[in-house]
Structures are given as C-alpha cells and as structure tokens.
MDTraj code that builds the backbone (N, CA, C; nanometers):
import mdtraj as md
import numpy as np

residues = "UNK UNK UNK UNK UNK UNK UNK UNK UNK UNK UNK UNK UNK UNK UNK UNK UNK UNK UNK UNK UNK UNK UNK UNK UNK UNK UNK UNK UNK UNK UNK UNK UNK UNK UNK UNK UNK UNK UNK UNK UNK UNK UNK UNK UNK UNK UNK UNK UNK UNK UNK UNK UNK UNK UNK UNK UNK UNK UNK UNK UNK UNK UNK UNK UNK UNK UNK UNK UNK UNK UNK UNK UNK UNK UNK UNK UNK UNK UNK UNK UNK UNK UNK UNK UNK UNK UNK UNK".split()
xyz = np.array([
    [4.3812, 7.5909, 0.7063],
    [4.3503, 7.6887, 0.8067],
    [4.4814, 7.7365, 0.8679],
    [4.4849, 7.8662, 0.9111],
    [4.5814, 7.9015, 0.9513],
    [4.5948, 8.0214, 1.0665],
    [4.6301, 8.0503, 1.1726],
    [4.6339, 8.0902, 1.3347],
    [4.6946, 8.1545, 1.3408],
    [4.7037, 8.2462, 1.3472],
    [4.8193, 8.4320, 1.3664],
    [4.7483, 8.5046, 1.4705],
    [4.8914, 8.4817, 1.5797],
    [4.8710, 8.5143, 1.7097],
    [5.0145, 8.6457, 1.6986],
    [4.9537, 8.7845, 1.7452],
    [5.0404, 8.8670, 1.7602],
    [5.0227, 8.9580, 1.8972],
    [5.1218, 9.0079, 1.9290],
    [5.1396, 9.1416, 2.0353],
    [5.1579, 9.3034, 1.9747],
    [5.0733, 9.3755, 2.0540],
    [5.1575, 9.4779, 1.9962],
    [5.1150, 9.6196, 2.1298],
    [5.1473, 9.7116, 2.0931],
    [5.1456, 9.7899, 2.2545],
    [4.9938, 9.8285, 2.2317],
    [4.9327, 9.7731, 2.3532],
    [4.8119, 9.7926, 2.4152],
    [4.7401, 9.6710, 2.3662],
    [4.7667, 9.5555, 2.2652],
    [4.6379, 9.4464, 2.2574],
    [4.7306, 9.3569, 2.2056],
    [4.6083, 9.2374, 2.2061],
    [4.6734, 9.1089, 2.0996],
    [4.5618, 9.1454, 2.0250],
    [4.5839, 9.0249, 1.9073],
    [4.5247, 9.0282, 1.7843],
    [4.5505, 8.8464, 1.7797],
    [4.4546, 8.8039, 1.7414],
    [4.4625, 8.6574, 1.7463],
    [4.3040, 8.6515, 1.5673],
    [4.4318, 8.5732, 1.4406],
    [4.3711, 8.6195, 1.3125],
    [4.3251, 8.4677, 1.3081],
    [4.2310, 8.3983, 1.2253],
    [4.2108, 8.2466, 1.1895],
    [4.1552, 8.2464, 1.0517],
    [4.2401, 8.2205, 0.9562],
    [4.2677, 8.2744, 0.8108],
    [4.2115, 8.1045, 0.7373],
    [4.1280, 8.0999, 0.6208],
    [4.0845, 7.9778, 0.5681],
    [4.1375, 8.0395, 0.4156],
    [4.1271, 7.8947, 0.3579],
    [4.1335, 7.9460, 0.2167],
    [3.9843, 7.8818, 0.1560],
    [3.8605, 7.8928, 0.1932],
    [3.7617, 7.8573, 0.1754],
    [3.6589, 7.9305, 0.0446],
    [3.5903, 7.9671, 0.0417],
    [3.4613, 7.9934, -0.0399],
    [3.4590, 8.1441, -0.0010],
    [3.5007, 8.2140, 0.0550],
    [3.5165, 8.3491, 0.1053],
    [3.3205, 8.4395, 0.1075],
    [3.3389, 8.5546, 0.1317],
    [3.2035, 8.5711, 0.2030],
    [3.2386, 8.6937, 0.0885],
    [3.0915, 8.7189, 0.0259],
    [3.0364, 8.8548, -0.0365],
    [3.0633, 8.9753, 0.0367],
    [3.1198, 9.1001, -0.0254],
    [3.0964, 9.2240, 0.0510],
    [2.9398, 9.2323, 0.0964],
    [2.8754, 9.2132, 0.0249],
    [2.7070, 9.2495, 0.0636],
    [2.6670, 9.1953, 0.1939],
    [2.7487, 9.0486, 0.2107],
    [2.7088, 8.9562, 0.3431],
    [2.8158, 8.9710, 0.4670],
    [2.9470, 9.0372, 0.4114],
    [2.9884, 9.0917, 0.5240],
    [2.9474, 9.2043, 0.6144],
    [2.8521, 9.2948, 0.5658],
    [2.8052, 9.3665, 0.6428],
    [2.7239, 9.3382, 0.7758],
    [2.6527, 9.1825, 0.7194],
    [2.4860, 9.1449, 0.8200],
    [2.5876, 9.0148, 0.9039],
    [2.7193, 8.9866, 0.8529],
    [2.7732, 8.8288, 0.9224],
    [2.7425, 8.7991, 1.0948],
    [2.7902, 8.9386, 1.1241],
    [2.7462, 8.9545, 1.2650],
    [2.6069, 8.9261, 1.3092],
    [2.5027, 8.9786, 1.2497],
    [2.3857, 8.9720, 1.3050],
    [2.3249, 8.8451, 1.3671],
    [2.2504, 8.8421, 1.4206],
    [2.1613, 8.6919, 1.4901],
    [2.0998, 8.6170, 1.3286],
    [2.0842, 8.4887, 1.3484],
    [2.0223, 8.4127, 1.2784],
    [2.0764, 8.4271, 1.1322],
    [2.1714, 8.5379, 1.0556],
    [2.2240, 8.5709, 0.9251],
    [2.3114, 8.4268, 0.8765],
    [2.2516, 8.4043, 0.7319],
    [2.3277, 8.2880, 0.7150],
    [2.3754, 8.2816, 0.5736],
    [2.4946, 8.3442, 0.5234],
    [2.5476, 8.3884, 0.4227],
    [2.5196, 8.2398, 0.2584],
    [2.5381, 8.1370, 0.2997],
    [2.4807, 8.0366, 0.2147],
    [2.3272, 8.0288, 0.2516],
    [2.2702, 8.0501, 0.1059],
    [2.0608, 8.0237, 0.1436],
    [2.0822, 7.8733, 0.1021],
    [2.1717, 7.7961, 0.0493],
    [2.1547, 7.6500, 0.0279],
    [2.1165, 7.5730, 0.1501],
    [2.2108, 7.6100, 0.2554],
    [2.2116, 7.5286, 0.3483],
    [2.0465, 7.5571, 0.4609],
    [2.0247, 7.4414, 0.4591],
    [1.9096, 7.4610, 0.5511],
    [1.9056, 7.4237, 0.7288],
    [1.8245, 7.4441, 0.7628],
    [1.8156, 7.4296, 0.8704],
    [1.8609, 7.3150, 0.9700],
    [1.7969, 7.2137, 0.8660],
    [1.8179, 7.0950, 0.9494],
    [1.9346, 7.0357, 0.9454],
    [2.0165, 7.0910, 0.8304],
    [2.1518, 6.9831, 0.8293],
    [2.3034, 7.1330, 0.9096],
    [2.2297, 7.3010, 0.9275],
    [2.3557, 7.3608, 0.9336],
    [2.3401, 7.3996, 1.0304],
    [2.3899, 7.5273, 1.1152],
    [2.4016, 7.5801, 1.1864],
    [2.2685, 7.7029, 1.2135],
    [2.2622, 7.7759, 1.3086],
    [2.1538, 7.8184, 1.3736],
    [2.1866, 7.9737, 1.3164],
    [2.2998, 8.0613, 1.2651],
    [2.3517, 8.1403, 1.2509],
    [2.3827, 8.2367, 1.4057],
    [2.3809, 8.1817, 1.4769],
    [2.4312, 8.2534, 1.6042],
    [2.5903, 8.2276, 1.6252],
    [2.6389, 8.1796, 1.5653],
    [2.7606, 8.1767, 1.5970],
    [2.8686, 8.3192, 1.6500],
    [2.8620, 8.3636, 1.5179],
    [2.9598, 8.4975, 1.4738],
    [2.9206, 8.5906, 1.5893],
    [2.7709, 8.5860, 1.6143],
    [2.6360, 8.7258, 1.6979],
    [2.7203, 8.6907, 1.8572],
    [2.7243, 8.5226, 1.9061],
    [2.7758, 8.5460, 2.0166],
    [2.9022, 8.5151, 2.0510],
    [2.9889, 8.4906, 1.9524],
    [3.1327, 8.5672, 1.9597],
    [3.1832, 8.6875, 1.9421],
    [3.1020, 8.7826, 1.8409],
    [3.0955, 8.9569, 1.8962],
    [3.0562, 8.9546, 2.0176],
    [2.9645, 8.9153, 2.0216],
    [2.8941, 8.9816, 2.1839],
    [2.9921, 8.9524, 2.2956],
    [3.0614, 8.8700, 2.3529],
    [3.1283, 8.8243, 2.4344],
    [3.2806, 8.9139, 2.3857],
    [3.3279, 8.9570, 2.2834],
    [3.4550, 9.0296, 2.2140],
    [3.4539, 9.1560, 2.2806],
    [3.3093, 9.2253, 2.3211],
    [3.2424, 9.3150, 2.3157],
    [3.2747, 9.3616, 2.4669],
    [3.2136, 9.2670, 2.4967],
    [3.2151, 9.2841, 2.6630],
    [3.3611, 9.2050, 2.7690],
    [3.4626, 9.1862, 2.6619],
    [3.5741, 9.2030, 2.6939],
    [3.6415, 9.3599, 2.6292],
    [3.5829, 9.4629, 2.5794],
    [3.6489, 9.5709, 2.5299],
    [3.7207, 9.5548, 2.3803],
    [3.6693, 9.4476, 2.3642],
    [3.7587, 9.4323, 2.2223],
    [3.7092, 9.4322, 2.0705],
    [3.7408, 9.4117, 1.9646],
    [3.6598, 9.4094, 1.8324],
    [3.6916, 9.3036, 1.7889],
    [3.6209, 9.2665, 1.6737],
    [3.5930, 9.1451, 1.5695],
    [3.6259, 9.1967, 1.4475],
    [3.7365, 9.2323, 1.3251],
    [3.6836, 9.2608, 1.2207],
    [3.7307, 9.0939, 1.0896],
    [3.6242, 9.1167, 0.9930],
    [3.6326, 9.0111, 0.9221],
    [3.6953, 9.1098, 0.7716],
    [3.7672, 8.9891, 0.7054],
    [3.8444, 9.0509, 0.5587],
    [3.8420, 8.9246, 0.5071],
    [3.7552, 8.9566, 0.3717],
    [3.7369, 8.8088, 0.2875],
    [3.7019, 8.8640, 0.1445],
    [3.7466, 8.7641, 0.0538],
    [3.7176, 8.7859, -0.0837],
    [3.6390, 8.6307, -0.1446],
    [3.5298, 8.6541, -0.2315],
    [3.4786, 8.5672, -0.2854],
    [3.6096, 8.4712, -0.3403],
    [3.5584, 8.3663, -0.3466],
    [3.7046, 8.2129, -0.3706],
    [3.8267, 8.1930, -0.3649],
    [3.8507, 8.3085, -0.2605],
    [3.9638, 8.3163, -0.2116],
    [3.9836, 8.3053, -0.0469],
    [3.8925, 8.2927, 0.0176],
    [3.9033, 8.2893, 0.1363],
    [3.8981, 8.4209, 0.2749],
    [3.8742, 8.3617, 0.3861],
    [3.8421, 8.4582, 0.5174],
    [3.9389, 8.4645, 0.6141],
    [3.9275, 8.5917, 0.6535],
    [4.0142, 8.5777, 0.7723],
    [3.9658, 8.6571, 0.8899],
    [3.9387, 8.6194, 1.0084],
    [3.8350, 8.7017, 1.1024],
    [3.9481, 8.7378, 1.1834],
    [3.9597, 8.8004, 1.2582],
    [4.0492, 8.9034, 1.3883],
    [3.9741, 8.9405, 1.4924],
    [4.0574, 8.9133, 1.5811],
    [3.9981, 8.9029, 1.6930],
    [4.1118, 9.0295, 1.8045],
    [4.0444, 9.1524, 1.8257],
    [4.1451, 9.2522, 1.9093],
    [4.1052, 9.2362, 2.0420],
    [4.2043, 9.1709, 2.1153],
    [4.1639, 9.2284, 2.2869],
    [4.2482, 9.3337, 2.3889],
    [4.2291, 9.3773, 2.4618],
    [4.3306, 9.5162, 2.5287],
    [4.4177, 9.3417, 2.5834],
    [4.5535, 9.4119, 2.5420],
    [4.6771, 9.3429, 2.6521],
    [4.6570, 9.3717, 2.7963],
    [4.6966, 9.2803, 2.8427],
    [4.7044, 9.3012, 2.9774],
    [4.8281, 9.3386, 3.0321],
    [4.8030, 9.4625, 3.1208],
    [4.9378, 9.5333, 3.1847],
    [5.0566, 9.4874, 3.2327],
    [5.1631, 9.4786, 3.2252],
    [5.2978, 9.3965, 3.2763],
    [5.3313, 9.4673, 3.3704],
])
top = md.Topology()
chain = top.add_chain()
for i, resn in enumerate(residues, 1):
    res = top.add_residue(resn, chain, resSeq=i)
    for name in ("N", "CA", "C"):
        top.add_atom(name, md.element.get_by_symbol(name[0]), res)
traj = md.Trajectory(xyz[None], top)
C-alpha cells in the first residue's frame, strides 16, 4: 500500500494506491453506490456491508471536494481524495 499526499494551488489531493486485484471498468462506475459490492463471492456474513466507499463520498461531498478512483484489473487501485486548501 502506498500514501501520496500532495499540494497544489487551491486543494490537496491525498492518493492510497494498492497493488491488489484491481476493480472492473463496469464496477467502477456503481463503486460509489450504497450496498454495491464489486466481488459476488464474498458474502454477507464474513464481508463488509458495501457502504463504505457511499459514506466516504458523501462526507468528500459535503466538504466541497471529489473522490475519483483509477484501477486496472490485476494490477491494482488507487482512489483520490480532492479537498479545497485552506487559505494562508
């Protein structure tokens, strides 16, 4: 895993890059959504609820900022996180 924290005029950008199992174009579209859960293996009882991603947009959101995700099948993800800088 790997953490890329940058500045630049008007925001940060804070990246968290895996070299994991990477996510389908088809499933990057819905990742955001409530309850979306890009592996159908995993079930209920042993994974996650799929709210994760839904209420870390939402909260990104209502700081003014965006979420975008960039991933390739078996090669890994990297999500970004933009927030407005704060004024000096």
């Amino acid at each position: 895993m790997r953490l890329i924290l940058k500045r630049r005029e008007g925001e940060i950008s804070v990246s968290v890059q895996d070299n994991g199992i990477g996510i389908s174009e088809k499933d990057q579209i819905h990742i955001f959504e409530r309850f979306f859960k890009s592996d159908k293996s995993r079930n209920r009882a042993s994974e996650g609820s799929g709210l994760g991603l839904s209420i870390v947009k939402k909260i990104v959101e209502m700081h003014e900022g965006r979420i975008e995700i960039e991933s390739e099948p078996q090669k890994g993800t990297i999500f970004t996180v933009y927030l407005p800088a704060p004024v000096e």
